[in-house]
N, C-alpha and C positions, 0 to 999 in steps of 0.2 A: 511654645504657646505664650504667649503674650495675653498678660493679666493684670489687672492693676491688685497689688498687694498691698489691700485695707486692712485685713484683719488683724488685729494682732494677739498675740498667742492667751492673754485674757478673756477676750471675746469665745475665740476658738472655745477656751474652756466652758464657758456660758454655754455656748451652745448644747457641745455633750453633756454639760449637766442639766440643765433644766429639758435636754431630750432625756434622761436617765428617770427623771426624776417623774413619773406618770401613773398612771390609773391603776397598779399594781399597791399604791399605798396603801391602799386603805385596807385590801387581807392580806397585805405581805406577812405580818406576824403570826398570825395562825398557818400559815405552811411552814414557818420557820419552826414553830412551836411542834406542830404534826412531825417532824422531822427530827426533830433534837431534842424538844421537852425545855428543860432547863436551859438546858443547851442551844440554846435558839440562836443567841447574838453568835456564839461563835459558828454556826452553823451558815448565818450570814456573812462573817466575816470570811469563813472561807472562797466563799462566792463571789466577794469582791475580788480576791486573789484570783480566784480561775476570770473572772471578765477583762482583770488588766491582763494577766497572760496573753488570750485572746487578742485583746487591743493591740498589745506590744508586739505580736506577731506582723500585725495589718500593718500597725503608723510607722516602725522601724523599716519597713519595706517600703511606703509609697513615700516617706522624707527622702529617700535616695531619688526619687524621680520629681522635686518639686518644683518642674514645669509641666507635666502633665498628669494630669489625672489617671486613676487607677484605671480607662477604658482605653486609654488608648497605649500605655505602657505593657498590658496584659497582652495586647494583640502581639507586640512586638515579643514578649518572653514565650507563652504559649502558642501563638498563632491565632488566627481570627474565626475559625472555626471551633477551637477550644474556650477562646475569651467569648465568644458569642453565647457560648451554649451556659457559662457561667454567671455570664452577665443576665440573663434570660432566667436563670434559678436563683436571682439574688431579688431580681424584679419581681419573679412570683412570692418569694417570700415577704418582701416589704409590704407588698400589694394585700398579701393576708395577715398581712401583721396589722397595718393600717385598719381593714376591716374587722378583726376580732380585737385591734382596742377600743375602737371607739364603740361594738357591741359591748363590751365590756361597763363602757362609758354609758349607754344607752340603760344597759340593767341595772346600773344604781341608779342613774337620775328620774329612771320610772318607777324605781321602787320609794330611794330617800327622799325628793325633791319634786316631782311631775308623774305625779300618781294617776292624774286623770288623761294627762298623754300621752298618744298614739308613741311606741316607741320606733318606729319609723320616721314621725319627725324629730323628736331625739337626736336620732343618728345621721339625717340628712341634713339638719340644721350645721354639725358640727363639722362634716362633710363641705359644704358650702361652703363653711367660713375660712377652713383649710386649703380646697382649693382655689377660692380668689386671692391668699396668702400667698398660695405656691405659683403666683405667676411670678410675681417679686424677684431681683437679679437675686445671688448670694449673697451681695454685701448686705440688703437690706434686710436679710432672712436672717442673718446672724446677729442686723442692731434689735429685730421682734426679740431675739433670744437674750440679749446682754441685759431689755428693759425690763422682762418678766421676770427674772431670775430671783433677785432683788425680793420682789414680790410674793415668790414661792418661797424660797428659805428662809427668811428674817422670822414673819409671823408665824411660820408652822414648826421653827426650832423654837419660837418662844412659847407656842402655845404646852410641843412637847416636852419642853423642861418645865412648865408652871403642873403639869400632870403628873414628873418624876415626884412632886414633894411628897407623896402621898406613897411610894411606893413601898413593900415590902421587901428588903434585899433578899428576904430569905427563899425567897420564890426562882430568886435566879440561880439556886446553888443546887447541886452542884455547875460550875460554871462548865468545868471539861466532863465529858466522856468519853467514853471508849468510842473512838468511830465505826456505824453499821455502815449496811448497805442503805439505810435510811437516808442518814447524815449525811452520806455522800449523794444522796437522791434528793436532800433538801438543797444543799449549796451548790447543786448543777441547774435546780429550777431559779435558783438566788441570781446566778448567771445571768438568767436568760433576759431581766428585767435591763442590763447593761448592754443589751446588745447593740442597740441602737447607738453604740458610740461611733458603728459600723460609718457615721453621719462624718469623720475626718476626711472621708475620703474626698470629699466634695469642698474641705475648709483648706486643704494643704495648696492646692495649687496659688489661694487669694492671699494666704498668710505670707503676714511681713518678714517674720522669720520658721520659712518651714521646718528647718533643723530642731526645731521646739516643740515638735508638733508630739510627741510622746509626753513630754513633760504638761502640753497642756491636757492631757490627755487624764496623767496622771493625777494634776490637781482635780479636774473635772468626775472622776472615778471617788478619788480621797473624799468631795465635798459631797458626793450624793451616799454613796457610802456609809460618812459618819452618819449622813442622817439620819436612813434607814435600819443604822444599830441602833439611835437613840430611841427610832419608834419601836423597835424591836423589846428593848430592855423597859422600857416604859409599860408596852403590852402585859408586856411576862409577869413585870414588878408586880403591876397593880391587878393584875386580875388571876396570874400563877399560870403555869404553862396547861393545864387539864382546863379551866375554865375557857383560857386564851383560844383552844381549840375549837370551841365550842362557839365563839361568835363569829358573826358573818363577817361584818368590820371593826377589828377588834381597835384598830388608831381612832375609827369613830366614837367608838367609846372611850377610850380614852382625853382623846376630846372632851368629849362631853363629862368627864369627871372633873376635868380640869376649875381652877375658881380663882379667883385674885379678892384678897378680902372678905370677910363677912359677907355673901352675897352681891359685894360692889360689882362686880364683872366674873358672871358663870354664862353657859350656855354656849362656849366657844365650840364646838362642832357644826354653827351655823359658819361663821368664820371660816374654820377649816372645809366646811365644802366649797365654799367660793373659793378657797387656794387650791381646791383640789382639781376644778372645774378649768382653772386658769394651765394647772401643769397637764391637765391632758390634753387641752389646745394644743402645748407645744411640741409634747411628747407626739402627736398627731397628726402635726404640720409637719414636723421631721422625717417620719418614716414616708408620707403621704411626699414628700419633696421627693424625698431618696428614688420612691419610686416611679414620680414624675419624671427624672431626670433620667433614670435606668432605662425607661421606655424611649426618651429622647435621642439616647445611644444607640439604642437597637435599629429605632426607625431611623435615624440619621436625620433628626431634626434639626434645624438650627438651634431653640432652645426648647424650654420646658412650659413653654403659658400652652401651647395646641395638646398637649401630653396630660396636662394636669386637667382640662375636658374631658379629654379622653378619658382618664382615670377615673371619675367621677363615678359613673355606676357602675363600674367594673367592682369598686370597693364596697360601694352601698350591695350591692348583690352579694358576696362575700360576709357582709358585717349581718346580713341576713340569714345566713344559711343554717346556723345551726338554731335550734328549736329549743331551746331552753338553755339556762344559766351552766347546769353541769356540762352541755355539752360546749359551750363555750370555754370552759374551762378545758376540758380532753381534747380541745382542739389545738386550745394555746400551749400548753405541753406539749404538744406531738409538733407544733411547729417550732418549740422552742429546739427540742432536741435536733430536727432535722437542719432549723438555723444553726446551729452550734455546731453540727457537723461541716454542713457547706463553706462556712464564714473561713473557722479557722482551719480546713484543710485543705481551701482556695488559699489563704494566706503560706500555709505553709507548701503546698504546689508551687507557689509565683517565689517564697522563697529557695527553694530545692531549685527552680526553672534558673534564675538568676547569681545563685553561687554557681551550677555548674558553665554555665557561660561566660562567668568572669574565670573561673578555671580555663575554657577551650580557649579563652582570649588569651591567658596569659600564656600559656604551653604554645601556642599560635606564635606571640609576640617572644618567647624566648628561642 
């Protein structure tokens, strides 16, 4: 496969991270808090660990193929009747990934921001602007990612450290517990917010050094990560884990505690929804790509602009389906879980598929 290798492993990280980094922010801390209590940040920290896991199953496997993408290497290790049928449940879950974030997206911006708007258009607006994105090659999919990035983390780490001043440490303590079945049911839903890193597979073949591709992986994981603890421990600090539970968006409030000065500059949760609005464009272009490109495979397209059409109301139907905010939620759980099965045990299938053939080769060749 012949590909011109722009990316370089910087970029690459961009991309996973500001796709990491999406509409999950604003209630992460209250599941983290429902989960652990005090315990929240390490509850999330665990969840980082299970998503590089995860990760490092996928990029360590598709860097050993970094001329071909993970669709046409799968064919070759499992056969095209097995790669099909996986490639096809990777599509449906992007496809409803895509649609249950931006419903996601939709319920807060009709709630916080567009009270009097149909939240149909809402979600069609956000839709549209993602798919005239994802006609875009990948180089240029990844400089959208390298410029917003910038954008997303700078102002929302400073807004969340100008809210740390204020916190109570005593809120966060104890820091460990015993782990339940809970614990372990908050930092697998922690996961699922990472999954989207799933997005390598489509940066390895353009990267200038694929061998890197873990490493960027891992910076990209480390960066959205910390973040997500800082919004974590901020939550907890300042409002205690039993209050924390109790608000819708507890980073919005936090937010909006936030103040610089006497009065000089408060009211930063205005701020903060324009950064939040910005990361689930990309958090939304990414998955909404993924699965332009996954249908491009199946159909044997030449590329992704006739697919990303196609995708259009496929997704808007989907992002409609459920009838309220809870069930929005019971939905994104059940696909997180069912993601987190398929992901990493297609990755570890293609790896089991590929030791043992380099096994039959070498018994072969001895």
């Amino acid at each position: 496969m012949n590909t011109p290798r722009q990316i370089t492993t910087l970029r690459a990280a961009a991309v996973i991270s500001s796709t990491i980094i999406g509409v999950g922010i604003l209630s992460f801390p209250r599941y983290m808090a429902v989960a652990g209590g005090s315990s929240a940040p390490f509850v999330a920290f665990c969840g980082i660990v299970i998503s590089f896991i995860s990760f490092w199953l996928l990029a360590s496997l598709c860097r050993r193929f970094p001329r071909e993408p993970l669709f046409v290497f799968s064919r070759r290790l499992l056969g095209r009747p097995l790669a099909f049928v996986f490639t096809l449940l990777i599509f449906l879950i992007f496809t409803l990934l895509s649609g249950l974030t931006v419903r996601q997206f939709g319920d807060v911006a009709t709630t916080v921001l567009y009270k009097k708007t149909p939240i149909e258009a809402t979600i069609f607006l956000m839709l549209l602007i993602c798919q005239l994105s994802a006609r875009r090659s990948i180089i240029k999919f990844s400089y959208i990612h390298f410029f917003y990035l910038p954008l997303i983390i700078g102002p929302t780490v400073l807004i969340t450290l100008i809210s740390m001043r204020n916190i109570d440490w005593l809120n966060l303590q104890p820091v460990l517990t015993m782990p339940s079945v809970s614990f372990w049911r908050g930092a697998r839903e922690a996961s699922y917010l990472f999954q989207s890193s799933f997005v390598i597979i489509l940066l390895i073949p353009y990267m200038q050094k694929p061998k890197q591709a873990v490493r960027a992986g891992a910076l990209a994981i480390a960066v959205a990560g910390l973040l997500y603890l800082l919004i974590v421990i901020a939550s907890v600090g300042l409002f205690g884990s039993e209050e924390t539970k109790l608000l819708i968006y507890p980073t919005l409030e936090s937010a909006r505690s936030a103040a610089v000065g006497e009065g000089f500059l408060e009211r930063l949760d205005a701020l903060f929804i324009v950064l939040w609005v910005i990361s689930v464009y990309t958090t939304v272009y990414t998955t909404y790509y993924l699965a332009a490109v996954l249908l491009q495979n199946l159909c044997n397209f030449k590329d992704q602009r006739s697919t990303s059409t196609v995708l259009l109301p496929l997704v808007f139907i989907s992002a409609m389906l459920p009838t309220n905010v809870f069930e929005t939620y019971t939905w994104s759980l059940t696909l997180g879980n069912v993601s987190l099965m398929v992901l990493t045990g297609y990755a570890g299938l293609l790896w089991a598929m590929f030791l043992f053939r380099r096994i039959q080769k070498k018994g072969a060749s001895g």
